[in-house]
FIRO-473742 format. One record per residue: x, z, y negated of N, C-alpha, C in turn; residue in one letter. Coordinates in pm, whole numbers, padded with zeros to 5 digits, always signed. Last residue first. Example, Ala and Ser with C-alpha at 12.3 -4.5 7.8 and 13.67 -1.06 7.14 Angstrom:
// FIRO-473742
+01285+00708+00225+01367+00714+00106+01290+00787-00003s;+01319+00780+00569+01230+00780+00450+01320+00780+00330a;
//
This chain:
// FIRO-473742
+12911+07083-15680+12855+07114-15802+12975+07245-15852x;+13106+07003-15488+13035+06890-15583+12963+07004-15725x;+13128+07254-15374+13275+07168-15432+13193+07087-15596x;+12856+07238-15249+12969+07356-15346+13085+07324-15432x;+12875+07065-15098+12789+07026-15174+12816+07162-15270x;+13065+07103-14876+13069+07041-14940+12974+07007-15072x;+12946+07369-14812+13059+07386-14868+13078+07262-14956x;+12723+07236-14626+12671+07366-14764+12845+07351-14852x;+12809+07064-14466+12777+07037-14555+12700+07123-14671x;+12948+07281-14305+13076+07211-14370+12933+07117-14511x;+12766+07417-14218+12850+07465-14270+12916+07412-14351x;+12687+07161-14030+12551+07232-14143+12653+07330-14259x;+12864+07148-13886+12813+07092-13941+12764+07079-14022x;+12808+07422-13715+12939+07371-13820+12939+07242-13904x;+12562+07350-13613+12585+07466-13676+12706+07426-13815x;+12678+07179-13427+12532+07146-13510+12521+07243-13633x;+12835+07323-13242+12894+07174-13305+12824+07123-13470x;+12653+07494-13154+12762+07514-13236+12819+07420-13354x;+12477+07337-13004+12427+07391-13133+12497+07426-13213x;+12674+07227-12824+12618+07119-12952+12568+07192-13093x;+12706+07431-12683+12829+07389-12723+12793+07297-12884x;+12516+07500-12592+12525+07552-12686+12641+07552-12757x;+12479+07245-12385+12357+07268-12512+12415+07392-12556x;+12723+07273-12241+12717+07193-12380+12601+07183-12470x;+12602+07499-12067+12742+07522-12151+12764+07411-12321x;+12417+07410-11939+12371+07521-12057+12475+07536-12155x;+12549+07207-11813+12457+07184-11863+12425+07257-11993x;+12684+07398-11662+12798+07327-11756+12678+07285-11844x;+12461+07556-11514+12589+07619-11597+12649+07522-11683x;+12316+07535-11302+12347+07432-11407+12397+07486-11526x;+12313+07583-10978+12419+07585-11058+12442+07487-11254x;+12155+07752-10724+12089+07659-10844+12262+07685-10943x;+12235+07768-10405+12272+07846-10594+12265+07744-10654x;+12085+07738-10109+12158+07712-10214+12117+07782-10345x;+12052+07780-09834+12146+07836-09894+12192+07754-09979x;+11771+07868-09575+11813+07770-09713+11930+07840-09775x;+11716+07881-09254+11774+07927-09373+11826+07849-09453x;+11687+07789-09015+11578+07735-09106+11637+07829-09245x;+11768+07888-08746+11829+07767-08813+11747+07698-08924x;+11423+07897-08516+11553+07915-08637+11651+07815-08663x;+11107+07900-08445+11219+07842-08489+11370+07876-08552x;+11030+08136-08197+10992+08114-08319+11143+07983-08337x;+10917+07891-07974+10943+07898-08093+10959+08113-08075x;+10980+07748-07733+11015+07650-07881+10998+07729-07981x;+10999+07845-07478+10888+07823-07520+10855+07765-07675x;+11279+08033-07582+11230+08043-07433+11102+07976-07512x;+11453+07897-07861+11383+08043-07795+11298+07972-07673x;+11750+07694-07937+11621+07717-07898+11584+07859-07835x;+11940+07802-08239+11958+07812-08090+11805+07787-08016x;+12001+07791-08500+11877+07709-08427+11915+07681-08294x;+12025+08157-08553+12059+08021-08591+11915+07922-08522x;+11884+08414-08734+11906+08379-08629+11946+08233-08633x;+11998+08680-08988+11900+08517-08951+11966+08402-08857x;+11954+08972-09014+12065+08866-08937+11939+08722-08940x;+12008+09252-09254+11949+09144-09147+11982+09057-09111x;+12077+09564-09366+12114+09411-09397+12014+09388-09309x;+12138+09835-09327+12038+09757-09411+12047+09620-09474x;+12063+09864-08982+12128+09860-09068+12082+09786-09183x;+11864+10206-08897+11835+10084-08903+11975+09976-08977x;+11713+10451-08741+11879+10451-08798+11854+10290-08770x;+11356+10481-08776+11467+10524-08788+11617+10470-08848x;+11170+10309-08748+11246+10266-08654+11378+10336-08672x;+10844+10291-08805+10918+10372-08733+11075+10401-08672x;+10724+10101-08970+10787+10039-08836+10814+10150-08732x;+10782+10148-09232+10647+10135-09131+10663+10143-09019x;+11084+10200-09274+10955+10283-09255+10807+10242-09172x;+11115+09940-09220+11212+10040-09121+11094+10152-09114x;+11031+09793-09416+10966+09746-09287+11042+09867-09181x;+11174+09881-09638+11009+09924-09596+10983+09883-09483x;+11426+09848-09568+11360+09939-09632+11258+10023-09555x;+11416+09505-09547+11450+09590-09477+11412+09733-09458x;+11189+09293-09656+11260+09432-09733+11288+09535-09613x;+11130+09015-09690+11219+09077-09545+11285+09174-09646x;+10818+08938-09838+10974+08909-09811+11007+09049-09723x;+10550+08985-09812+10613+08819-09858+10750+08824-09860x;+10334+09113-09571+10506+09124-09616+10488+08992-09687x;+10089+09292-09511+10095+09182-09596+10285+09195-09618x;+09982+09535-09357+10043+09442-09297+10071+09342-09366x;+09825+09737-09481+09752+09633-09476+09830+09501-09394x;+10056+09871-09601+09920+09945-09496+09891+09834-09504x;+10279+09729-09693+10312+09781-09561+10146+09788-09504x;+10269+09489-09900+10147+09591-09861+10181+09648-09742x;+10496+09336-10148+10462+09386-09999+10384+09455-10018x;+10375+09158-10441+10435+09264-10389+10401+09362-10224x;+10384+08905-10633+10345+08975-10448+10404+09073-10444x;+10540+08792-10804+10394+08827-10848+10330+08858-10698x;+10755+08698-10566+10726+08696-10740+10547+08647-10734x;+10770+08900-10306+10784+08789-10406+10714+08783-10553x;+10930+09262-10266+10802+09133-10246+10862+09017-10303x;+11081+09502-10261+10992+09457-10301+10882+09354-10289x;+11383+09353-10118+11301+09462-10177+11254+09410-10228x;+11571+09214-09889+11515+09166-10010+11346+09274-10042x;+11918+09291-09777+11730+09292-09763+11667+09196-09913x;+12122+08981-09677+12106+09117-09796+11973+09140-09805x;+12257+08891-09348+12145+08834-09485+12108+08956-09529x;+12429+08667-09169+12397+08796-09227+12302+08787-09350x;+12308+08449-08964+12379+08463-09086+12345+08591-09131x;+12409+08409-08584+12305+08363-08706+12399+08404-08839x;+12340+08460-08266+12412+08437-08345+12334+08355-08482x;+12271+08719-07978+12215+08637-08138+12283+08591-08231x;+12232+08773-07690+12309+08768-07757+12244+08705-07908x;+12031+09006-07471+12061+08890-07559+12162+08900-07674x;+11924+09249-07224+12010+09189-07309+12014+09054-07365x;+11572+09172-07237+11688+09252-07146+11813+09185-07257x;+11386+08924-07281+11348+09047-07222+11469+09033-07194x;+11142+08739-07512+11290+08764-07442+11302+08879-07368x;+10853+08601-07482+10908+08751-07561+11077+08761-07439x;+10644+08344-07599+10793+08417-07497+10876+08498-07576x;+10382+08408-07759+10486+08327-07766+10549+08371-07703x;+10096+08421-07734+10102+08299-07787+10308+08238-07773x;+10120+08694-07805+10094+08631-07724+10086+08536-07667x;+10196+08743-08155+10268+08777-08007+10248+08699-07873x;+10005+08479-08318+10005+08603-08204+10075+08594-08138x;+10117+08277-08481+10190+08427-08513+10142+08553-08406x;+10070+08048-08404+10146+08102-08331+10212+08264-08384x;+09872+07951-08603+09890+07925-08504+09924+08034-08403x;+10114+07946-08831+10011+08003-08828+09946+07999-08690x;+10422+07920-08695+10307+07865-08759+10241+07966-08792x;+10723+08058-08742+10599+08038-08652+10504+07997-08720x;+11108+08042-08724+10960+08088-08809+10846+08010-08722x;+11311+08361-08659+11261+08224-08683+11112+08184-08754x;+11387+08592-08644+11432+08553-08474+11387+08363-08524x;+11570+08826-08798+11451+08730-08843+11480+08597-08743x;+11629+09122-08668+11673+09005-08648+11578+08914-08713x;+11760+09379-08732+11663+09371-08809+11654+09238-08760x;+11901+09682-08580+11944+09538-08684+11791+09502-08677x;+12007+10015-08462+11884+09863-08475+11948+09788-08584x;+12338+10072-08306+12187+10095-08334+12118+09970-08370x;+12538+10020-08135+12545+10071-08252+12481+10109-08312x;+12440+09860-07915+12501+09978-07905+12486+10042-07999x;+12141+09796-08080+12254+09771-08007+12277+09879-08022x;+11801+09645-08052+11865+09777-08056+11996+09725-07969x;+11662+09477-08294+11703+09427-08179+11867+09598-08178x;+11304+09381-08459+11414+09515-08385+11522+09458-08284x;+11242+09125-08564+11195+09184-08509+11339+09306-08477x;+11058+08888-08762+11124+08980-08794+11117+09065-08658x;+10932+08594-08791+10941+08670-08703+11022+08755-08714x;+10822+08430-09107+10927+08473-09034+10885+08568-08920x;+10537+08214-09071+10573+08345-09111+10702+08353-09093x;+10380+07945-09329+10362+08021-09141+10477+08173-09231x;+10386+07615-09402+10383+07741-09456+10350+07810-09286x;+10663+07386-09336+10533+07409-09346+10538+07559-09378x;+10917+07300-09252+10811+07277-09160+10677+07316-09202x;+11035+07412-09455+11017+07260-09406+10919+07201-09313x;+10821+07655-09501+10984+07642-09519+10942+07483-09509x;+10762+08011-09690+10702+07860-09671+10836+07764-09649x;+10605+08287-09470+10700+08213-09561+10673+08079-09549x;+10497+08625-09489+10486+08508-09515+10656+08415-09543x;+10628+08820-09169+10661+08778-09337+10607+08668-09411x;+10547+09050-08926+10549+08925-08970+10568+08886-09081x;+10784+09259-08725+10726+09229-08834+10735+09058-08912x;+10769+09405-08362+10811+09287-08457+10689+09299-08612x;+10724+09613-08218+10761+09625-08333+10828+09537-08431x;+10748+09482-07933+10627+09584-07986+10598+09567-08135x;+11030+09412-07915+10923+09276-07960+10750+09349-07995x;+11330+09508-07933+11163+09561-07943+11086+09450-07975x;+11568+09293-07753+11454+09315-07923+11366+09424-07858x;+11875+09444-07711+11763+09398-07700+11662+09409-07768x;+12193+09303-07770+12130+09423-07777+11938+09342-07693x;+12489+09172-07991+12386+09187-07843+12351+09291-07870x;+12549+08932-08214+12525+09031-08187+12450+09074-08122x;+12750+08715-08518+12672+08730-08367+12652+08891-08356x;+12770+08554-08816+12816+08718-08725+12699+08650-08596x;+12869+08448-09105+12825+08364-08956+12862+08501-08862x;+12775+08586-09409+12815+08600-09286+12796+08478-09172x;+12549+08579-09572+12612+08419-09522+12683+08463-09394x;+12755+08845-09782+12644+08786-09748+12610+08631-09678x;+12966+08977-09847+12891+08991-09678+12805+08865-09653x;+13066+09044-10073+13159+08985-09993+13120+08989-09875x;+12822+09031-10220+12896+08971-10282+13039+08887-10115x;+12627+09226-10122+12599+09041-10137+12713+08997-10133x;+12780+09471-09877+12737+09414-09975+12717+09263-09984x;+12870+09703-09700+12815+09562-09645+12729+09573-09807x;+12854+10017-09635+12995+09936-09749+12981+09755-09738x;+12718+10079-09453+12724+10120-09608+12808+10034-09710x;+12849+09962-09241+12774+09940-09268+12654+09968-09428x;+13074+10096-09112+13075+09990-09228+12984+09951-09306x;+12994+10246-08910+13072+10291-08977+13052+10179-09151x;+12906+10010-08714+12795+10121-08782+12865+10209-08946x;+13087+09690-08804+13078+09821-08729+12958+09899-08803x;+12935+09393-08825+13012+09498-08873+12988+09657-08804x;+12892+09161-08551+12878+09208-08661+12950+09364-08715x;+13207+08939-08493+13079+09072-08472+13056+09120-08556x;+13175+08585-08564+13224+08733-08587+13104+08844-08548x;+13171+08263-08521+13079+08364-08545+13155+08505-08520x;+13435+08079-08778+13340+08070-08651+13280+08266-08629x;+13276+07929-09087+13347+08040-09024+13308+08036-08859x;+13077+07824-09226+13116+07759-09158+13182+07821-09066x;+12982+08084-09411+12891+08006-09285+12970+07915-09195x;+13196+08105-09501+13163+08214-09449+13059+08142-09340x;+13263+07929-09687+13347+07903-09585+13304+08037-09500x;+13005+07878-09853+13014+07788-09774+13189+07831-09664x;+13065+08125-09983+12954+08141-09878+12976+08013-09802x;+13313+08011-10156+13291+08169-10013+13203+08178-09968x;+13190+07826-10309+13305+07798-10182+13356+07921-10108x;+12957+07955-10466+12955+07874-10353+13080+07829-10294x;+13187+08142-10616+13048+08185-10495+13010+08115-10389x;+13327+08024-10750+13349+08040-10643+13295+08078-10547x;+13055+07870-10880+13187+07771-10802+13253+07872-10712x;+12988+08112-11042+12922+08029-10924+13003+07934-10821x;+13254+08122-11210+13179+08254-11094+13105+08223-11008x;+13244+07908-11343+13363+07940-11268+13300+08036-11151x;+12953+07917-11486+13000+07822-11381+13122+07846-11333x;+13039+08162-11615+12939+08197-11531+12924+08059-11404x;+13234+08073-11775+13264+08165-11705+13188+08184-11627x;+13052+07865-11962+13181+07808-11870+13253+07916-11721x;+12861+08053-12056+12815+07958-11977+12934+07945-11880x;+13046+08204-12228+13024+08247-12116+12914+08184-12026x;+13111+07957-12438+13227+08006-12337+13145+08090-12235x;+12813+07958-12501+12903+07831-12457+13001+07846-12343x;+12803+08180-12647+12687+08132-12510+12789+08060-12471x;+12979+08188-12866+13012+08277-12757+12945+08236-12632x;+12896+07916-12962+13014+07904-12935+13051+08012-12795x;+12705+08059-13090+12626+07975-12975+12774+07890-12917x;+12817+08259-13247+12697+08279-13173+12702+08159-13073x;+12938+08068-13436+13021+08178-13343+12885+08199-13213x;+12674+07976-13587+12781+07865-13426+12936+07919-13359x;+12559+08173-13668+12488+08110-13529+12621+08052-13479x;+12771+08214-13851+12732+08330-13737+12702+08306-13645x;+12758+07977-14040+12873+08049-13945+12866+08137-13827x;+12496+07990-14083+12565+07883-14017+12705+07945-13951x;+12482+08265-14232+12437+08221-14137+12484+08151-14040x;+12683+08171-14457+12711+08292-14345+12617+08273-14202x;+12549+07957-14613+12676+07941-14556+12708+08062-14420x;+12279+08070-14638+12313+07981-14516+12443+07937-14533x;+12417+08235-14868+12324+08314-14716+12378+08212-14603x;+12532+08053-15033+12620+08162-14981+12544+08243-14855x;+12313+07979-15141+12432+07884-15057+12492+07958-14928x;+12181+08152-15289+12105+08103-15147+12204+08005-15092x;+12359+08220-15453+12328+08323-15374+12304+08313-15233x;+12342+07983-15618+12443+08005-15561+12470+08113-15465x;+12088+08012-15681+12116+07879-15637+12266+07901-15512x;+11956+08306-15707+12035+08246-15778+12038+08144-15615x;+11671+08515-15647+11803+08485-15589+11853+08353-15649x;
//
């Protein structure tokens, strides 16, 4: 390959990558617009004052995008028989979510009532509500499958996340909706389970990613302009 052959490669090259890392760039900038608004609709959804939850009817049509955060309330009474336990690790320490049945008019919801030590994950150990209750909290999208590198064990009782789904099947519980409600930090009869322990934030470093491929571009054209210039020269 000739002198002038091998110019002409990394001239094209250089060009390609810093279209290339020009295109990352701009859809970095689009993917921080999309988060920005994400987070100012979940933050005015939580702040929101509390709403019923969505009709049975609707309930198919309850998605992340325009459900999720919800601030919803909602009466009925728990099955506390058929509560399911979840690892989790929060502020207070590692322990479980309390997942439990709470049958309304409309049918079952899924309530994650708070979180319990270790300690305290026997039933027994904790005040079981009895007869109508009201629940106000955040709507919340199942979460299938497990955690990363866990995957739920219904037979064995091992949950690492609130997969609506599967916990309906084990559970028995039939006409279920497939969301879940995370209970606020209203105190429970006897302190726990805790709530008001839901984390809600979107890792956002979008502009970050936006100028590291803004530079490589920058870095790219650079490299372009000095293959051309050293073309001229000879």
């Amino acid at each position: 390959m000739t002198s002038g052959a091998r110019r002409n490669w990394f001239l094209a090259f250089a060009l390609l990558a810093g279209a290339g890392f020009t295109a990352l760039g701009v859809w970095q900038i689009e993917r921080r617009a999309w988060k920005l608004d994400l987070i100012a609709r979940v933050d005015a959804r939580i702040h929101a004052p509390a709403a019923p939850l969505p009709a049975r009817a609707d309930w198919v049509r309850v998605n992340a995008r325009d459900d999720a955060y919800r601030h919803v309330r909602v009466t009925g009474s728990f099955l506390h028989d058929r509560e399911t336990l979840v690892q989790a690790v929060t502020e207070r320490g590692a322990g479980f979510w309390v997942l439990t049945p709470l049958r309304t008019a409309e049918g079952i919801v899924l309530v994650n009532r708070g979180f319990v030590p270790p300690e305290r994950r026997d039933p027994a150990r904790r005040h079981a509500r009895q007869g109508p209750v009201t629940v106000t909290g955040l709507l919340r999208m199942s979460e299938p499958g497990g955690a990363f590198l866990r995957s739920n064990d219904p037979a064995t009782g091992r949950w690492y996340s609130r997969d609506v789904a599967a916990i309906t099947r084990t559970r028995g519980l039939g006409d279920v909706a497939p969301f879940f409600v995370d209970a606020d930090a209203t105190p429970n009869p006897g302190g726990y389970p805790v709530g008001g322990l839901t984390v809600v934030a979107f890792p956002n470093n979008h502009l970050v990613y936006a100028l590291t491929w803004f530079g490589l571009a920058a870095l790219s054209a650079w490299g372009a302009a000095l293959i051309l210039r050293k073309a001229r020269r000879n």
